[in-house]
C-alpha positions as a printed NumPy array, in Angstrom:
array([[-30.22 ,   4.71 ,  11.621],
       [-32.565,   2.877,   9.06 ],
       [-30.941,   4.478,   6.228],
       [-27.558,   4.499,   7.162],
       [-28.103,   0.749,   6.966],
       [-29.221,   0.52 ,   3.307],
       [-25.799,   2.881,   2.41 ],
       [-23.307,   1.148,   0.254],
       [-20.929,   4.321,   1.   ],
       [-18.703,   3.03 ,   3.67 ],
       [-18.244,   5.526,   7.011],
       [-15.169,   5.671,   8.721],
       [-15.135,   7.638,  11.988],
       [-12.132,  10.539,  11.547],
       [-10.552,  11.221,  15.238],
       [ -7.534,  11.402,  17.708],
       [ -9.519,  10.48 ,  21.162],
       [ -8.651,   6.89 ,  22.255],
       [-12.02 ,   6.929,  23.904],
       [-14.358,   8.256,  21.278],
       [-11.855,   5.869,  18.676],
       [-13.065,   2.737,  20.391],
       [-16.568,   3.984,  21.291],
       [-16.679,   4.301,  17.043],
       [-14.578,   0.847,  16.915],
       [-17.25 ,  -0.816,  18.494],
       [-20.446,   0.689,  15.847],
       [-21.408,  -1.691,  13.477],
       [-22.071,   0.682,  10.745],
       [-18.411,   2.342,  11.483],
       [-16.129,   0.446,   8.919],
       [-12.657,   1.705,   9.684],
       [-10.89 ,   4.94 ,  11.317],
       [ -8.73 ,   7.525,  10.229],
       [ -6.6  ,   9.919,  11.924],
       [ -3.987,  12.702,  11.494],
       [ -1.193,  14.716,  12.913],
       [ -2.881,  17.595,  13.708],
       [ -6.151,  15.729,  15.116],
       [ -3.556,  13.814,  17.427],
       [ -2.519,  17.269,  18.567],
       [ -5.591,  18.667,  19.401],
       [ -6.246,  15.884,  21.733],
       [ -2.874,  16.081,  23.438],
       [ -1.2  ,  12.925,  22.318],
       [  2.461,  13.533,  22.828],
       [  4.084,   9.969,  22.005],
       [  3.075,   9.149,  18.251],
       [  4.486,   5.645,  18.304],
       [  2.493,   4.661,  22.039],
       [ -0.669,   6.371,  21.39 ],
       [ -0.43 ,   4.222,  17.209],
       [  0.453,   0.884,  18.906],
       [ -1.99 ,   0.955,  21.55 ],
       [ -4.769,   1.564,  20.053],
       [ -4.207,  -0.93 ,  17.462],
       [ -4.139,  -3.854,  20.544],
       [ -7.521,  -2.414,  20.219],
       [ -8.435,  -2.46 ,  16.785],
       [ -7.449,  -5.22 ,  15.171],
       [ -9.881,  -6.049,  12.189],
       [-11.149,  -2.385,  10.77 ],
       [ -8.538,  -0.526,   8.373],
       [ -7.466,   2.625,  10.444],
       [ -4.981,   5.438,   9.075],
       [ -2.225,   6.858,  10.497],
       [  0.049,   9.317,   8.622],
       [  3.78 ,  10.369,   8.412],
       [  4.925,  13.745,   9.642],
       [  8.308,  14.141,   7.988],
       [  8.454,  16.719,   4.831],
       [ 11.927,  14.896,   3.128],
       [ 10.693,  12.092,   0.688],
       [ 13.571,   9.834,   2.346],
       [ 12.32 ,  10.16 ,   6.089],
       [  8.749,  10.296,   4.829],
       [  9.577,   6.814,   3.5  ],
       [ 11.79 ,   5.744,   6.851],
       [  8.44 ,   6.144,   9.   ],
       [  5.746,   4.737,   6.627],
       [  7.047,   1.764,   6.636],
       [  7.388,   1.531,  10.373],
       [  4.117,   2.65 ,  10.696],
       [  2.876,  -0.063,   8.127],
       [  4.303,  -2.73 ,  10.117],
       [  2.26 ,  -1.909,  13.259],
       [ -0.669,  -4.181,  11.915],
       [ -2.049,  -5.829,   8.754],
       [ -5.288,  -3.339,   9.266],
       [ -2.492,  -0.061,   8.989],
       [ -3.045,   2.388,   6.166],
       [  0.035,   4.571,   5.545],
       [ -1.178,   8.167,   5.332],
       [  0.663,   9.939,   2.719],
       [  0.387,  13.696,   2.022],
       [  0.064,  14.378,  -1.752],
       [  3.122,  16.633,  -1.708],
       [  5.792,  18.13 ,   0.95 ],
       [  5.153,  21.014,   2.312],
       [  7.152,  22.641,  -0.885],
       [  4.396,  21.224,  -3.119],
       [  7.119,  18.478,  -5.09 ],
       [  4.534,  15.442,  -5.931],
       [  4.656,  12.484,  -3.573],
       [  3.801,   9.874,  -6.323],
       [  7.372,   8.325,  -6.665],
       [  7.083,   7.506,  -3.049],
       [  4.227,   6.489,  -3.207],
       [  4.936,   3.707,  -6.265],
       [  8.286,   2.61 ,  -3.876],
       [  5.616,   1.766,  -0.552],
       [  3.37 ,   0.142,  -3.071],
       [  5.974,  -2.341,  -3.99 ],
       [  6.782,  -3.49 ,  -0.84 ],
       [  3.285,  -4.247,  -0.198],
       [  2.366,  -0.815,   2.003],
       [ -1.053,   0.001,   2.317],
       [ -1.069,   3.899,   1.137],
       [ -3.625,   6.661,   2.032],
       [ -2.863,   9.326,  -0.569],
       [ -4.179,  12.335,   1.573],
       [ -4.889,  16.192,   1.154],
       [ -5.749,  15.762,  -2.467],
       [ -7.919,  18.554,  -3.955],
       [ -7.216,  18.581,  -7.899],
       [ -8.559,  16.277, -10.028],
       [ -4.941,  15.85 , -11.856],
       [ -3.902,  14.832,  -8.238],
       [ -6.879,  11.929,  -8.177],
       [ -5.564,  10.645, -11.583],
       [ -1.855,  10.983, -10.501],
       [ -2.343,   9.186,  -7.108],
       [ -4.529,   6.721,  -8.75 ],
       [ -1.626,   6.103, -11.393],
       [  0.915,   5.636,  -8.358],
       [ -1.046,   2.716,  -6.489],
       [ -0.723,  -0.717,  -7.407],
       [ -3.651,  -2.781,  -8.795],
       [ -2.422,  -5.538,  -6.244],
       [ -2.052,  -3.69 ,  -3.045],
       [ -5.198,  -1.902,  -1.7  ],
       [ -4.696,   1.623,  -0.927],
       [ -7.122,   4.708,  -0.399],
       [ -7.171,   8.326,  -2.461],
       [ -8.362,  10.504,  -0.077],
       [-10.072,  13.778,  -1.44 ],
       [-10.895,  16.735,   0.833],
       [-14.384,  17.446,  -0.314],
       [-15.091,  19.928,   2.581],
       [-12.276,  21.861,   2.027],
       [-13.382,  22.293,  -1.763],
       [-16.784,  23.399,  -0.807],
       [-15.059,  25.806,   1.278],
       [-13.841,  27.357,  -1.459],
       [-17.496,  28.166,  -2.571],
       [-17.018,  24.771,  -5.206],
       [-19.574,  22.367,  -5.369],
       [-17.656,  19.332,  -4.71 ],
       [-20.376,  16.702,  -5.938],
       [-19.488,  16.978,  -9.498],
       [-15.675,  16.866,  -8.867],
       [-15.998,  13.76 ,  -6.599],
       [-18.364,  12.18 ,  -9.177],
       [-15.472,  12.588, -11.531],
       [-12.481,  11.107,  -9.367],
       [-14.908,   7.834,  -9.113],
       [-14.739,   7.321, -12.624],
       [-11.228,   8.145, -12.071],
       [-10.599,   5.359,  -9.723],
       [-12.719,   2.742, -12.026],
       [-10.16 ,   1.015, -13.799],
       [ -8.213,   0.475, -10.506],
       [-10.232,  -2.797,  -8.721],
       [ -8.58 ,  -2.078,  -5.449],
       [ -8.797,   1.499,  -4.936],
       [-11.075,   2.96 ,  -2.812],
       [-11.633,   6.994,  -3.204],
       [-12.534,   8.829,   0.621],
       [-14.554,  11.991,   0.68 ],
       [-13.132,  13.315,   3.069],
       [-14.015,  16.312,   5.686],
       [-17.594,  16.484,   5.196],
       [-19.328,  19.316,   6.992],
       [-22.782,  18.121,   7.15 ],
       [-24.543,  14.588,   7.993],
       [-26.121,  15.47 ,   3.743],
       [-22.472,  15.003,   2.54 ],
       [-22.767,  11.443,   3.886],
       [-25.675,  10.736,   1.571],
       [-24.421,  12.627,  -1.605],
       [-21.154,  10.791,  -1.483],
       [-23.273,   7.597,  -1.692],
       [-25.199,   8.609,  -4.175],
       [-22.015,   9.463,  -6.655],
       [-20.491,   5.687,  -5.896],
       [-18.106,   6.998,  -3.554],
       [-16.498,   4.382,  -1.453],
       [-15.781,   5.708,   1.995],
       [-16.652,   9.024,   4.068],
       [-14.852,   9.649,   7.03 ],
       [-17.081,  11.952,   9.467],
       [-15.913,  13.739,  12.894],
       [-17.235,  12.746,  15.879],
       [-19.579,  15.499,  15.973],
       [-20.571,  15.041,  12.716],
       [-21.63 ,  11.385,  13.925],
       [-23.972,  12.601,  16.254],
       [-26.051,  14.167,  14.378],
       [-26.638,  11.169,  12.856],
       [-29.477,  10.521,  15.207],
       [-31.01 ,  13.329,  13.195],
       [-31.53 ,  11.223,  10.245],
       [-35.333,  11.598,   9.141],
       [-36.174,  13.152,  12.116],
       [-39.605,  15.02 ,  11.806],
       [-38.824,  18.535,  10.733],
       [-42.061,  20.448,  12.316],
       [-40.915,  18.754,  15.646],
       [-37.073,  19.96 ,  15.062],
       [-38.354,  23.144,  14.461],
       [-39.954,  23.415,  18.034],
       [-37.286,  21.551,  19.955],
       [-34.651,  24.73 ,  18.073],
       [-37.568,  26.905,  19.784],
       [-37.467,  25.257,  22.955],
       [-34.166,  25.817,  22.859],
       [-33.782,  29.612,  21.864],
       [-36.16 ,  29.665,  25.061],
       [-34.378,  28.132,  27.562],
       [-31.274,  29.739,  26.697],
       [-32.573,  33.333,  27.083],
       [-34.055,  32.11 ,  30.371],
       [-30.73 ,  30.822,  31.299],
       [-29.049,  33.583,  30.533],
       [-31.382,  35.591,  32.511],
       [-32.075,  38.506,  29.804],
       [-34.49 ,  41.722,  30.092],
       [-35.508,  44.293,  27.999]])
């Protein structure tokens, strides 16, 4: 964990599992925690509002994200700012557009005003960084959350496009850009290397972080161990 340690990127553990959220909560090198609808599903949370509130009796000092599920602006608007009053730690997850694609920025310049902390989420155009950026306030701190794994799914290097949106973000002191959805633990270290502020990582993304200069001749016999025991296991004959 040696290198995590000398990191300036901050990581913020991404999950739904109150567990696993407080088991994060309590790592040193885990700086805050993000979540989303459809990570809150998977993990069979029923009651938004319960599962929000008591977790943050919990966690108290580390920002954590929570985001709206409404597609109209107006009842987009309605639950961010109930959700931002849960705790001085809440960031206000907004998606970048509605589910029709109409820009979220106007909202997002109405929140900023009254003082909400705003996630801009889903972003994955580098017009959308700038826009988002635009929308935030210079006095409220607020997050622009870019889904680098989804770009590289695309087959697009997303190193040079997050190195852009930092420069993007430059001029604005209290914005803070998230590569978000890394795949792999190397994600972690390129985002530091571009000045990126935050990465949020999975779960099981975090534990490979264990993994971290681990000797490679000695991984490559513990994946042959493996392969081993498994075809024991599985009791095969030719």
């Amino acid at each position: 964990m040696t290198r995590i340690d000398r990191l300036n990127v901050k990581i913020f553990a991404d999950g739904a599992d109150r567990a696993t959220m407080l088991d994060m909560y309590g790592r040193p090198y885990i700086k805050g925690l993000t979540t989303n609808p459809t990570l809150m599903r998977r993990a069979g949370i029923s009651n938004y509002k319960a599962f929000a509130q008591e977790i943050l009796t919990q966690i108290r000092d580390k920002p954590l994200s929570f985001e709206v599920f409404a597609d109209e602006f107006a009842e987009m608007e309605r639950q961010a700012l109930q959700i931002a009053s849960w705790g001085d730690n809440v960031y206000v997850k907004i998606p970048v557009t509605n589910t029709r694609g109409a820009p979220c920025f106007a909202l997002v310049r109405r929140l900023v005003e009254r003082g909400v902390k705003v996630n801009v989420t889903a972003i994955m155009t580098l017009p959308q960084v700038r826009d988002a950026v635009a929308s935030l306030s210079p006095e409220v701190p607020g997050y622009v959350s870019v889904l680098a794994g989804r770009i590289a799914d695309t087959g697009v290097d997303p190193v040079p496009f997050m190195a852009a949106a930092v420069q993007l973000l430059a001029t604005h002191p209290r914005a803070e850009l998230i590569w978000a959805s890394p795949r792999e633990v190397l994600n972690i270290f390129q985002a530091d290397s571009i000045g990126c502020h935050i990465v949020t990582a999975t779960p099981d993304l975090l534990g490979k972080l264990s993994l971290i200069d681990h000797d490679l001749g000695e991984y490559s016999l513990d994946t042959v161990k493996m392969f081993y025991r498994d075809a024991l296991a599985a009791g095969y004959s030719l």
